[in-house]
VEXDREN-2710 file (C-alpha; in Angstrom, 1 decimal):
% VEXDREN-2710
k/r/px/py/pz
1/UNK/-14.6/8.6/-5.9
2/UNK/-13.7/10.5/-9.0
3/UNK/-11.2/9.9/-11.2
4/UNK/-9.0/11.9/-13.6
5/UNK/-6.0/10.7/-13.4
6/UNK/-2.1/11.9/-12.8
7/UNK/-1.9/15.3/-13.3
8/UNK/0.9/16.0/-16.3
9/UNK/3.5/17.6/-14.3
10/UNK/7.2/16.6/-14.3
11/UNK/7.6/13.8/-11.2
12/UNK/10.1/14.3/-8.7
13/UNK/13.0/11.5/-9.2
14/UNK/11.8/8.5/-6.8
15/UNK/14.6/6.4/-4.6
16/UNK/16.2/9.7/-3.7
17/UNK/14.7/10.8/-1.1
18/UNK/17.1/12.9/1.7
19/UNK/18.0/12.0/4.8
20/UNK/16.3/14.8/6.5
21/UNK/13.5/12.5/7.3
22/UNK/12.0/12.8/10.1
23/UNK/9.6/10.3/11.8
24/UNK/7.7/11.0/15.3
25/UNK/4.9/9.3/16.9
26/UNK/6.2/5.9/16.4
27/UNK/4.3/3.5/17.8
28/UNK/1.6/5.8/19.0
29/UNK/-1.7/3.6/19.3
30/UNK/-5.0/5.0/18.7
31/UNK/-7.0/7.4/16.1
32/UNK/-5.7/6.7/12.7
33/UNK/-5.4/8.4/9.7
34/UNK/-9.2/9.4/9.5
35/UNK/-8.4/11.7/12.7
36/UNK/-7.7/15.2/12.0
37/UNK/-4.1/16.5/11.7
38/UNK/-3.9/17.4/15.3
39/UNK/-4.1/14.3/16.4
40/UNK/-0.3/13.8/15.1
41/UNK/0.6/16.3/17.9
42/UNK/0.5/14.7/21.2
43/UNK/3.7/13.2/22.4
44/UNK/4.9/9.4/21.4
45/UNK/3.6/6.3/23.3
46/UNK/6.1/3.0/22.7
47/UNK/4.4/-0.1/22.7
48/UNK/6.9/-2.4/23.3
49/UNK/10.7/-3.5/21.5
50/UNK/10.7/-6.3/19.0
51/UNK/13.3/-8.4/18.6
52/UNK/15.3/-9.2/15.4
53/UNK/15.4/-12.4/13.6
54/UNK/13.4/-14.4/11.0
55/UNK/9.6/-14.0/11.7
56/UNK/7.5/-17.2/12.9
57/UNK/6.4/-19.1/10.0
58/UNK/2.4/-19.0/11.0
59/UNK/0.1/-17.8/8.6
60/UNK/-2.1/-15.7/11.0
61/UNK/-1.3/-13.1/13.4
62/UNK/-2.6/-10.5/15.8
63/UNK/-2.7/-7.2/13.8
64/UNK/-1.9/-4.6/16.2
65/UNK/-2.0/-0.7/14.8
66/UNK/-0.1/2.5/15.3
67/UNK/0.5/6.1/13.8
68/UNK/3.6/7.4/12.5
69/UNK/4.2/11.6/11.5
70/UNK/6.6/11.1/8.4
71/UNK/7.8/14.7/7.4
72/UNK/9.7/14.5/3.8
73/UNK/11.2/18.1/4.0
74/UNK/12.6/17.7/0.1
75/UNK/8.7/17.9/-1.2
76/UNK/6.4/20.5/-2.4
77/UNK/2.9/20.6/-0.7
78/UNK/0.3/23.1/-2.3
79/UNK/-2.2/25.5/-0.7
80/UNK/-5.1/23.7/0.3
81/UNK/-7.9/25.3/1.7
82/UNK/-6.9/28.1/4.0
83/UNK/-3.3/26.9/4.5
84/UNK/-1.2/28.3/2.3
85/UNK/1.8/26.0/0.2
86/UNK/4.7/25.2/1.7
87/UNK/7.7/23.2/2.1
88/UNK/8.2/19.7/3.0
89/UNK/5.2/16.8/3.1
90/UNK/3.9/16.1/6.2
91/UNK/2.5/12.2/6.0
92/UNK/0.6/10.9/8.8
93/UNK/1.2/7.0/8.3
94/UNK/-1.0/4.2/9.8
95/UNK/0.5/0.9/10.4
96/UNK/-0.9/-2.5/10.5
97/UNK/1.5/-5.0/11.7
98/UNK/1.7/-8.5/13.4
99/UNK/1.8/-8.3/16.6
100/UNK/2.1/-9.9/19.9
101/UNK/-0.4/-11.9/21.4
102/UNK/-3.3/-14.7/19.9
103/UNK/-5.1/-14.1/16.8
104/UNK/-8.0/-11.5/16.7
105/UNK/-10.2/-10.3/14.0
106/UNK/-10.3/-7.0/15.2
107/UNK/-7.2/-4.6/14.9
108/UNK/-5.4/-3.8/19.0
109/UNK/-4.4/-0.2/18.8
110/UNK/-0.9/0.3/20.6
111/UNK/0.3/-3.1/20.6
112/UNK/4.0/-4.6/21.0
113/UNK/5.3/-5.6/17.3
114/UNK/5.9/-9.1/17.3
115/UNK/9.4/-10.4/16.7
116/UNK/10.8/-11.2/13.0
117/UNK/11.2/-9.3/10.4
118/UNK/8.2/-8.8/8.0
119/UNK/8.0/-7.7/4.5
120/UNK/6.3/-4.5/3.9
121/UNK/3.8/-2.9/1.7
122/UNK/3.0/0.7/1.1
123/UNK/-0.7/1.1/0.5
124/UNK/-1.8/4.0/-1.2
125/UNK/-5.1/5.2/-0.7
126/UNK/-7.6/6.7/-3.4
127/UNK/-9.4/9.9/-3.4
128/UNK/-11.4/11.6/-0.6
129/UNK/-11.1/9.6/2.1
130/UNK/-8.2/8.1/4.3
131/UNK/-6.3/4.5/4.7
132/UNK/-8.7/3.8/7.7
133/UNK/-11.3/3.2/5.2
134/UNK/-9.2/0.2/3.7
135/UNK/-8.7/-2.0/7.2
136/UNK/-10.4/-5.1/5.8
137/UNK/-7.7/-5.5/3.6
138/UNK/-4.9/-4.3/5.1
139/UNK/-5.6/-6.5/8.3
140/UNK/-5.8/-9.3/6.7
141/UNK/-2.6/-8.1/5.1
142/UNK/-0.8/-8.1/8.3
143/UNK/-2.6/-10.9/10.1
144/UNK/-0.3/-12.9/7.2
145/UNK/2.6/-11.4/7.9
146/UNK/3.0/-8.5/7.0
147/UNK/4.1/-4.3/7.8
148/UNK/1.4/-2.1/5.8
149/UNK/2.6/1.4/6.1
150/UNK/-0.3/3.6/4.5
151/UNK/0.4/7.5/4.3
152/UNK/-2.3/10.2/4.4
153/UNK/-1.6/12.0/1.5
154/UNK/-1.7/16.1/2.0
155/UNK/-4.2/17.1/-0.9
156/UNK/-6.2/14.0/-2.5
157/UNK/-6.8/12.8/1.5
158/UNK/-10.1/13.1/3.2
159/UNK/-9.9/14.7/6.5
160/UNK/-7.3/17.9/6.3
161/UNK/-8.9/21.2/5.8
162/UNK/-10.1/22.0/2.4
163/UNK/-11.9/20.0/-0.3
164/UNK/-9.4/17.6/-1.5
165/UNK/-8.2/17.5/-4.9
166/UNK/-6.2/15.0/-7.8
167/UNK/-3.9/17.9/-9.0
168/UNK/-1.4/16.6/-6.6
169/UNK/-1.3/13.3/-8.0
170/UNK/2.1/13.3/-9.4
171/UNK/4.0/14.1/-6.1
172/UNK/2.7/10.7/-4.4
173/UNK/4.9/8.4/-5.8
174/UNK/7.4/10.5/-4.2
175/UNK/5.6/9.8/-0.8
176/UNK/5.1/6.0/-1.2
177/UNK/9.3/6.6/-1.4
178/UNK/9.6/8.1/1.3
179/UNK/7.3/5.6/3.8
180/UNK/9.6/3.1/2.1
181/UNK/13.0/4.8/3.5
182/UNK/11.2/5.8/6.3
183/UNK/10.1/2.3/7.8
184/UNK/13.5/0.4/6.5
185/UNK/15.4/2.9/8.5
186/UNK/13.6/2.9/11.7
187/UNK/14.0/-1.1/10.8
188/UNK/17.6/-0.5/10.6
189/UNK/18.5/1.4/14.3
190/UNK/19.1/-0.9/16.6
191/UNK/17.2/-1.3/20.7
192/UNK/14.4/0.4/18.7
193/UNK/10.7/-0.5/18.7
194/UNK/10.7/-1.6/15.0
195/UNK/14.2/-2.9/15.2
196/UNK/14.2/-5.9/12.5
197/UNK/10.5/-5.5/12.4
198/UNK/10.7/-4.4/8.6
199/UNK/12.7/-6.7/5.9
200/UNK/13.9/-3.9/3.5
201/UNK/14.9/-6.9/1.0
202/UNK/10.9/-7.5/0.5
203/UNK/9.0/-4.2/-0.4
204/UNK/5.3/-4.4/-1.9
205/UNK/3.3/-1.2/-2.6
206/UNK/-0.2/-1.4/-3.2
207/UNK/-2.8/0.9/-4.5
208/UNK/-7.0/1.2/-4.9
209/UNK/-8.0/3.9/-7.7
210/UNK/-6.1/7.1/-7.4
211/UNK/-4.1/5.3/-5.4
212/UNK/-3.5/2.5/-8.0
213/UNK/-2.6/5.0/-10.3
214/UNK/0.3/6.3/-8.4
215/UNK/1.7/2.9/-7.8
216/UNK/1.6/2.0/-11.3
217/UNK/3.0/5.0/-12.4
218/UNK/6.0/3.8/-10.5
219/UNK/6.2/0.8/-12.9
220/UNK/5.7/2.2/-15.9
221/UNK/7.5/5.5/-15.5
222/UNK/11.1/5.4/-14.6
223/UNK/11.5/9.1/-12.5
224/UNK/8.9/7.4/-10.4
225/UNK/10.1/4.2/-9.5
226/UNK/11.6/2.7/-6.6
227/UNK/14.1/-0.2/-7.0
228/UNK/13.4/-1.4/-3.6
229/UNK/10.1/-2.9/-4.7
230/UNK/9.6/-6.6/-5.7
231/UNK/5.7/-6.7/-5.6
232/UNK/3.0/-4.3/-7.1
233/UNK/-1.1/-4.7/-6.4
234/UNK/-3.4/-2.5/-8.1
235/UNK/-6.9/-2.2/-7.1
236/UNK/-9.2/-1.0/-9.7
237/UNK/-6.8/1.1/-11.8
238/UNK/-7.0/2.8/-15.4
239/UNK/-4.8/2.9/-18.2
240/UNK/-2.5/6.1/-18.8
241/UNK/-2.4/7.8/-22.1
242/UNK/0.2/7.0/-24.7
243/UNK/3.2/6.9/-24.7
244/UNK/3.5/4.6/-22.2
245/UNK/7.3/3.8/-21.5
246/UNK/8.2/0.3/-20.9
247/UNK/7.8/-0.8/-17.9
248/UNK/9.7/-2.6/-15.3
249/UNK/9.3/-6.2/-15.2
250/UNK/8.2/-6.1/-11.5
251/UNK/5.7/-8.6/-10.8
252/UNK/2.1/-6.9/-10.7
253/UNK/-1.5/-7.5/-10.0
254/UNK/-4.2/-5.9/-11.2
255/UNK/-7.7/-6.4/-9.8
256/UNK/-10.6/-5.3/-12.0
257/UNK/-14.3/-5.7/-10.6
258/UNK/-16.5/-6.3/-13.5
259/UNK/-20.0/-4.1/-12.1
260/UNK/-16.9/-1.5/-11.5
261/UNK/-18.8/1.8/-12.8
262/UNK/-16.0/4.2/-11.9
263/UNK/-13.3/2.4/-14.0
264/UNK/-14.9/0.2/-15.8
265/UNK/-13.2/-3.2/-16.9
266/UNK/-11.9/-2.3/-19.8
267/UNK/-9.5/0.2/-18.4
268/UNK/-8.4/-2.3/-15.7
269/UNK/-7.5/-4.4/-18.9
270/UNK/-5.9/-1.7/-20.7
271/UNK/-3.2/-0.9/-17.5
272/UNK/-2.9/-4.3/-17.7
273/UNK/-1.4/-4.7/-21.1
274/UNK/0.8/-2.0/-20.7
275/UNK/3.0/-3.7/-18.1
276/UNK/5.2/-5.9/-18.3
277/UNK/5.8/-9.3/-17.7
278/UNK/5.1/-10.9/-15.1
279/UNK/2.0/-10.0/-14.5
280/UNK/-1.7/-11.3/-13.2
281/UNK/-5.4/-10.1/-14.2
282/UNK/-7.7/-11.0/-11.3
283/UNK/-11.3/-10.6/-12.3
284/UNK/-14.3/-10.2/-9.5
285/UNK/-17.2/-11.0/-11.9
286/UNK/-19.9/-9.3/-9.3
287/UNK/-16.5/-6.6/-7.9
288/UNK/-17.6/-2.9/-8.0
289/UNK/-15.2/0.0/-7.6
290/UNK/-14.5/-1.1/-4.1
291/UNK/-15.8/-4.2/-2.9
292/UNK/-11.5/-6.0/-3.4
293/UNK/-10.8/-3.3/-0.5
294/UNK/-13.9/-3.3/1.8
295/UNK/-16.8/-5.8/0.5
296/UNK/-17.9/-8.4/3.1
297/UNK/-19.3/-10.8/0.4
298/UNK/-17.6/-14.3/0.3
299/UNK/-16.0/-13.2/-3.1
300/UNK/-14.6/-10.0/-2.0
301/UNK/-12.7/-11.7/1.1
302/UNK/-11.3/-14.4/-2.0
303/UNK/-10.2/-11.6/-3.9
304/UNK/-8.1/-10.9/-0.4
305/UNK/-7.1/-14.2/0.3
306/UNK/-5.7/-14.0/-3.8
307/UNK/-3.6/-10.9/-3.1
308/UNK/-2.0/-12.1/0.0
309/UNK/-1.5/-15.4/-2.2
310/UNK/0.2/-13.4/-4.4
311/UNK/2.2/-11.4/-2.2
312/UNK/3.1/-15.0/-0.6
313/UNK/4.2/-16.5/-3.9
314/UNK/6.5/-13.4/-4.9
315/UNK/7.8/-11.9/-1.6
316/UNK/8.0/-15.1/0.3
317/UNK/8.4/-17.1/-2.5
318/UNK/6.1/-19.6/-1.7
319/UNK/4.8/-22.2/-4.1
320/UNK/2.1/-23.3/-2.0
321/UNK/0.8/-19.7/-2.2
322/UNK/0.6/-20.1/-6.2
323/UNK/-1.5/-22.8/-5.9
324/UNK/-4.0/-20.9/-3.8
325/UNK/-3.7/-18.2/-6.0
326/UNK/-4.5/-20.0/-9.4
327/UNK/-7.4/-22.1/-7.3
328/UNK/-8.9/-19.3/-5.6
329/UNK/-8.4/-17.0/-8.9
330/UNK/-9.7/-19.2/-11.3
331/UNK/-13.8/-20.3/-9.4
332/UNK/-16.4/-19.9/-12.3
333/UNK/-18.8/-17.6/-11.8
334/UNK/-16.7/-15.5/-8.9
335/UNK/-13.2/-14.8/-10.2
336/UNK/-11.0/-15.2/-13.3
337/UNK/-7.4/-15.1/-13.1
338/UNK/-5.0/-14.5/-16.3
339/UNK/-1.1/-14.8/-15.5
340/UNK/1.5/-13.8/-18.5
341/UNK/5.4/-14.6/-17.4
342/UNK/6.5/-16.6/-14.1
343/UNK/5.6/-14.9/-10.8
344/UNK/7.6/-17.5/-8.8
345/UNK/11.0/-17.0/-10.0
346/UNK/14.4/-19.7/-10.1
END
């Protein structure tokens, strides 16, 4: 993956996004986001209607999976390749979600959404290749209880035609808004197959390189922000250059892998003292680039088990969870964990 960072253009203003949008294929089972864009096109297949009400307090679930077409006609979307620029953003969105059913380690594709209401997170995905790549973390994401919505985004994506490309960079905070309002307001119609599914009071996003960029631009920078998010994890990220504004005290972590050879520690560490409180530094001493995200080693899945921890300890406010998180966090010769400011708040 390269890296260069968010291209200097003016954002468009985050939270505002119209109510134009339009979602189809919810709850279609199947490809993914690594499938071309025609896959988007075939006609909807429910799975099932989920009840409302508080979700069952287990801490593993069967993670079922489906694609959502988000179209966000307020956006810009340049030429790439041989299609032209245009209007609107078309997102193709996979979702990882608990589901119905026993415990499974691999994902079920078109499965009934389990009944409660879940908080979400918005990954976003880094350059040159698609959300698909990222399922070891984001099932074990939702096999804890959790929605992950991640959009394909038009030009950084792998998979749409053309080589992609970073000079888009600055419009995807304006997606990540826009799966936000998308998935609280399918959440929010009632008899629907997400009914309740989606707690709009407990919003994460979540990033890996590019991708961590644009979800801590939405921190630091106030035209990008969203003040419907509580929780912020970024995977292998990089300092921006100065000035940096202040940013919004929104509980973050930020993963750094110390063989990381794309963004080397040090500008993990420099992101990381440009936020602000409260705040964690989680250290893989043998991480690369990707191996939070996808590894299979026994420290890679503990640098997993110490974001859900986090994301327990902040969006379901979970002591418990900050216990595994400092334990898990702090083993010598695996991980390092630094925490500035109280993550578990009152």
């Amino acid at each position: 993956m390269r890296k260069r960072g968010l291209a200097a253009s003016p954002p468009r203003q985050a939270g505002s996004v119209p109510v134009g949008l339009l979602a189809a294929l919810v709850l279609a089972g199947g490809a993914g986001c690594g499938a071309t864009t025609a896959a988007y096109e075939q006609p909807p297949t429910p799975a099932g209607t989920a009840a409302t009400g508080p979700a069952p307090a287990v801490s593993s679930y069967r993670v079922g999976t489906a694609d959502i077409l988000l179209t966000d006609p307020a956006g810009i979307t340049p030429r790439r390749g041989t299609v032209p620029a245009h209007p609107g953003r078309r997102l193709p969105t996979m979702l990882w979600f608990p589901a119905a059913g026993s415990p499974a380690t691999a994902d079920t594709p078109g499965a009934r959404p389990l009944a409660g209401s879940f908080p979400l997170v918005v990954f976003a995905h880094g350059f040159a290749v698609t959300p698909q790549y990222y399922e070891p973390l984001l099932h074990e994401l939702a096999a804890h209880g959790y929605v992950v919505a991640a959009p394909l985004f038009p030009i950084s994506a792998a998979g749409p035609v053309g080589a992609p490309r970073e000079d888009d960079m600055f419009r995807q905070p304006g997606d990540i808004t826009a799966v936000i309002t998308l998935l609280t307001r399918l959440a929010a119609r009632p008899g629907g197959a997400w009914s309740g599914v989606v707690d709009p009071a407990r919003v994460a996003i979540a990033g890996h390189s590019d991708g961590a960029e644009s979800v801590a631009a939405m921190v630091l920078y106030p035209g990008d922000g969203d003040r419907r998010v509580s929780a912020v994890v970024v995977l292998s990220g990089r300092a921006f250059p100065p000035p940096v504004p202040t940013g919004a005290p929104i509980p973050t972590l930020v993963e750094q892998g110390l063989a990381d050879t794309t963004d080397p520690a040090s500008r993990g560490h420099a992101l990381f003292e440009q936020l602000s409180e409260p705040k964690a530094y989680l250290t893989e001493v043998a991480g690369s680039h990707t191996s939070a995200a996808v590894g299979s080693a026994p420290a890679d899945r503990q640098v997993r088990a110490c974001i859900v921890a986090f994301l327990d300890t902040v969006l379901k406010r979970r002591p418990a969870a900050l216990a595994v998180l400092d334990r898990l966090g702090s083993m010598p010769g695996s991980t390092a964990l630094r925490v500035t400011g109280r993550l578990l708040s009152g």
